[in-house]
Each structure stands twice: as C-alpha cells, then as structure tokens.
C-alpha atoms as one frame of an Amber mdcrd trajectory, in Angstrom:
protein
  12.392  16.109  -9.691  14.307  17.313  -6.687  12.558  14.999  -3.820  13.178
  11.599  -6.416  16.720  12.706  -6.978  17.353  12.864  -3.301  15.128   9.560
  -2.736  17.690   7.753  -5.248  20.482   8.633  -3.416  19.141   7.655  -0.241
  18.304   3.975  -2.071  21.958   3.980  -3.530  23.489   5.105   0.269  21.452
   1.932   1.857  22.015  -0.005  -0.969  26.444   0.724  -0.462  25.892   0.524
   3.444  24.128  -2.991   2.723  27.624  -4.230   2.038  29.464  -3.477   5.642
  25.850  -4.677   7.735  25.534  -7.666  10.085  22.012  -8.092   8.972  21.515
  -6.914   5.323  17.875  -7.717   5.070  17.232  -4.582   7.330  18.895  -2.054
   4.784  17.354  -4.407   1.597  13.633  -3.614   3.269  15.013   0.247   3.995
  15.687   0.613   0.175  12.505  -1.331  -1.037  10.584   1.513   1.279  12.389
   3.973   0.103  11.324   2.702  -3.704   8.043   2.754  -3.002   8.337   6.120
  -1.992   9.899   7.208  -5.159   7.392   5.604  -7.226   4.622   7.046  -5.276
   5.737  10.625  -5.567   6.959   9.993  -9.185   3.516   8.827 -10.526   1.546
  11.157  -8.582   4.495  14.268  -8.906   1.040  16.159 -10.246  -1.301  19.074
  -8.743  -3.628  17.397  -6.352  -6.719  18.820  -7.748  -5.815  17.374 -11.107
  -7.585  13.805 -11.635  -5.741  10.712 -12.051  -6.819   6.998 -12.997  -6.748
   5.346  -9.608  -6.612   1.806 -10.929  -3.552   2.252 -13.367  -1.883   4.188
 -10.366  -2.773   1.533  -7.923  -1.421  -1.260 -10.395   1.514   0.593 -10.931
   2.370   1.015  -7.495   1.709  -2.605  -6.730   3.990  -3.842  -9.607   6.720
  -1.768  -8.081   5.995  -2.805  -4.726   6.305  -6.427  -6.252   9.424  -5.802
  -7.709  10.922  -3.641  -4.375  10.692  -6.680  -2.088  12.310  -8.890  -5.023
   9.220 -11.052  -5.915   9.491 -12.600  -2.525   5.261 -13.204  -2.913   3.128
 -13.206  -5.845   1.257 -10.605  -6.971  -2.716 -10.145  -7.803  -4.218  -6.881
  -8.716  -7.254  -6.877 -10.091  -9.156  -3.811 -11.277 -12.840  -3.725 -11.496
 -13.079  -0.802 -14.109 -10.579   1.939 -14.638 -11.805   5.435 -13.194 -11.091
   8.639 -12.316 -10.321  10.338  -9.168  -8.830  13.374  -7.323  -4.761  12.861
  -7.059  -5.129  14.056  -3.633  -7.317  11.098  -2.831  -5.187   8.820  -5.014
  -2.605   9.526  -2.720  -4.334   8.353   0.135  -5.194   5.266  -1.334  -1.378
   4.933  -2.676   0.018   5.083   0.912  -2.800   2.561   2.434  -1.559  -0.272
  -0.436   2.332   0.543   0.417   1.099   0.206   4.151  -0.508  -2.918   3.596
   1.798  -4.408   1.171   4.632  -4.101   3.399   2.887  -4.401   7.013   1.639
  -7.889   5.002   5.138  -8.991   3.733   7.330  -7.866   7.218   4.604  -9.815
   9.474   1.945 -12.022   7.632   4.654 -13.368   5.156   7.680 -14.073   7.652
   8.825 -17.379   7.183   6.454 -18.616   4.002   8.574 -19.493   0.781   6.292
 -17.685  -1.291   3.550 -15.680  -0.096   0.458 -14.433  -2.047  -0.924 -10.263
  -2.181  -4.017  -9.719  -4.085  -5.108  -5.943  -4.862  -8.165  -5.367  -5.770
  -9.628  -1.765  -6.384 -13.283  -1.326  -7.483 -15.921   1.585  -7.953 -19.632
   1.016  -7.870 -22.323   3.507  -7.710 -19.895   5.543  -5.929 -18.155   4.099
  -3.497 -14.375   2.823  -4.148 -13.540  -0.340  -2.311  -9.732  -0.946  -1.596
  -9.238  -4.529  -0.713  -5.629  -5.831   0.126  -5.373  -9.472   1.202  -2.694
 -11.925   1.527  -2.191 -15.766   2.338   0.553 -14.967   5.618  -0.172 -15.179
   9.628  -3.858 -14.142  10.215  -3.709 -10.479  11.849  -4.208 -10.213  15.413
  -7.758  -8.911  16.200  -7.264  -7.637  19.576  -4.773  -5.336  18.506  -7.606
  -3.413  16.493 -10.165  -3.250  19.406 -11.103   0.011  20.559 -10.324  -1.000
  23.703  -6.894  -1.643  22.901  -6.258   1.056  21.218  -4.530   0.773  17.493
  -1.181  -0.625  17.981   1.768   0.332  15.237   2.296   3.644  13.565   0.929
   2.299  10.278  -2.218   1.297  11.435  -2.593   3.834  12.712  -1.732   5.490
   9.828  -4.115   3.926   7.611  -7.187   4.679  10.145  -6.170   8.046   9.918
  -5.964   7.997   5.992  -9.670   6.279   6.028 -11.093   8.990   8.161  -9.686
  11.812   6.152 -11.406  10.196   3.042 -14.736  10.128   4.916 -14.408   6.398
   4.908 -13.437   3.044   6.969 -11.023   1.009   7.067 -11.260  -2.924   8.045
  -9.091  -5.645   8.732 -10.569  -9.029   8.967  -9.515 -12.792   8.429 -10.865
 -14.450   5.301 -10.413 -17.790   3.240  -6.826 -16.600   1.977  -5.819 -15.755
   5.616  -6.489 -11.342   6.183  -7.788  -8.751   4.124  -7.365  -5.079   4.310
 -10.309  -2.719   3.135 -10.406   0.614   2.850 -13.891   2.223   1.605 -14.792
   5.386   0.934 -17.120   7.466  -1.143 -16.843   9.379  -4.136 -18.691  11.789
  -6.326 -20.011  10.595  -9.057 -19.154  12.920 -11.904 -15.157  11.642 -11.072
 -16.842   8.544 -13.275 -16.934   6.103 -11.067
C-alpha cells in the first residue's frame, strides 16, 4: 500500500504543478504515466509466483490506460479466452501494453482528433500472442533495424521484456496503420 500511496501523491503534486506550467499537457501525460503505474502495481500488488488471469489484468490495465489519457482515442480489447498465468510474467506483459499504449498515443496519435488502440491478447496451444495496434503515423522501420540499433528507451524496453519471456517482439505496419506483438510461450498446465 506504501508504493500507491506515494504514487498518488506524486499524481496529486503534477496534477497542483499543472496549474503554474507554460505547457500543461507535459504534466497531464506525467500524471496519466504515473496512473498507469499505480494501476499496474495495484492489480498485480501480489507474490509473483502466484497466478493471475492475464486477460482480465490486461483489460483492466487498458481501461485505465483509456481513461489516464482522457479518452483522447478509442479503445478495443479483445480477449480470445481468459487464462491463467504467472504474475511475474503478467507483469511483463502489463508494462509492454503501457509501453505501447502510450509510445502509440505520444507519436502515432499526435495530431488525429480521435485515434483508435485495439488490444488483443490470445493463448493457443501455448503460446500467448500480445497484439497492440493503432490507426496513428505508421512506425518508422529503420529505427528497428539491427543495423540501427533500437532507438528510444521503451523500445528498447519492450525488446528486453520479450527476451526475458523467451519470446519476440514485432512491430510492423498493417491495414489500421502499426501493430505491436509480443509472443511468447507458455506451459501448458497455466491453462492456456
């Protein structure tokens, strides 16, 4: 309880400094990170070998991720089955869709009225598929060529997440505009 008690007063000492800012929108996306945070650690404030459902966690999160950045897009999240996995993984996966989610809303979404995320989680014969897309600004392919290196501390970030899950992590253009997917396996007695 500690950590989201100090996390709330960090969103209420943004939200008062909001007030005496040039640019406001700079402290507003400070507090809706800060949120996202919060609701992270509060609905996985559990013992990471405990077992959580990872599609009402990621629905969860995306709802308050919706609701953090003040329904500036419209929000899909689709669940392909409800199942059970590790905490510790759903973690992972937690911090991926807050990546994506706001990586997609700072950059992809810029300067659209109202922009479009879909989430979509899904299990199948073992593997979980994470798929975050959105209707913005196609991503930049060259800045995820090997060659390039991986630019931003978030992708970077989420390639690190993927590895640690024994998995990979994609970002490609598609018929919306880009989609995020994170894949990884699982065992199957975590009923997937």
């Amino acid at each position: 309880h500690r950590i989201r008690n100090e996390l709330q007063v960090l969103s209420a000492l943004f939200a008062a400094q909001r007030r005496q800012c040039d640019h406001p929108v700079h402290c507003d996306i400070c507090v809706s990170r800060i949120c996202a945070t919060a609701a992270l650690h509060g609905v996985l404030d559990t013992n990471e070998h405990e077992i959580c459902s990872l599609g009402s966690f990621v629905r969860l999160l995306a709802e308050t991720l919706h609701s953090a950045f003040y329904s500036r897009y419209e929000s899909i999240v689709t669940i392909d089955g409800d199942f059970e996995i590790d905490c510790a993984r759903a973690k992972s996966v937690g911090l991926v869709v807050v990546e994506a989610t706001v990586n997609a809303v700072k950059y992809a979404l810029a300067g659209l009225e109202k922009g479009r995320i879909e989430t979509r989680v899904r299990c199948s014969r073992g593997e979980v598929e994470l798929v975050v897309e959105n209707n913005g600004a196609s991503f930049p392919l060259r800045a995820l060529s090997q060659s390039a290196g991986i630019s931003g501390k978030g992708l970077k970030l989420m390639h690190d997440i993927a590895a640690n899950l024994d998995g990979a992590l994609e970002i490609t253009p598609s018929p919306m505009g880009t989609a995020l997917r994170l894949t990884f396996r699982v065992a199957l007695p975590q009923r997937c």
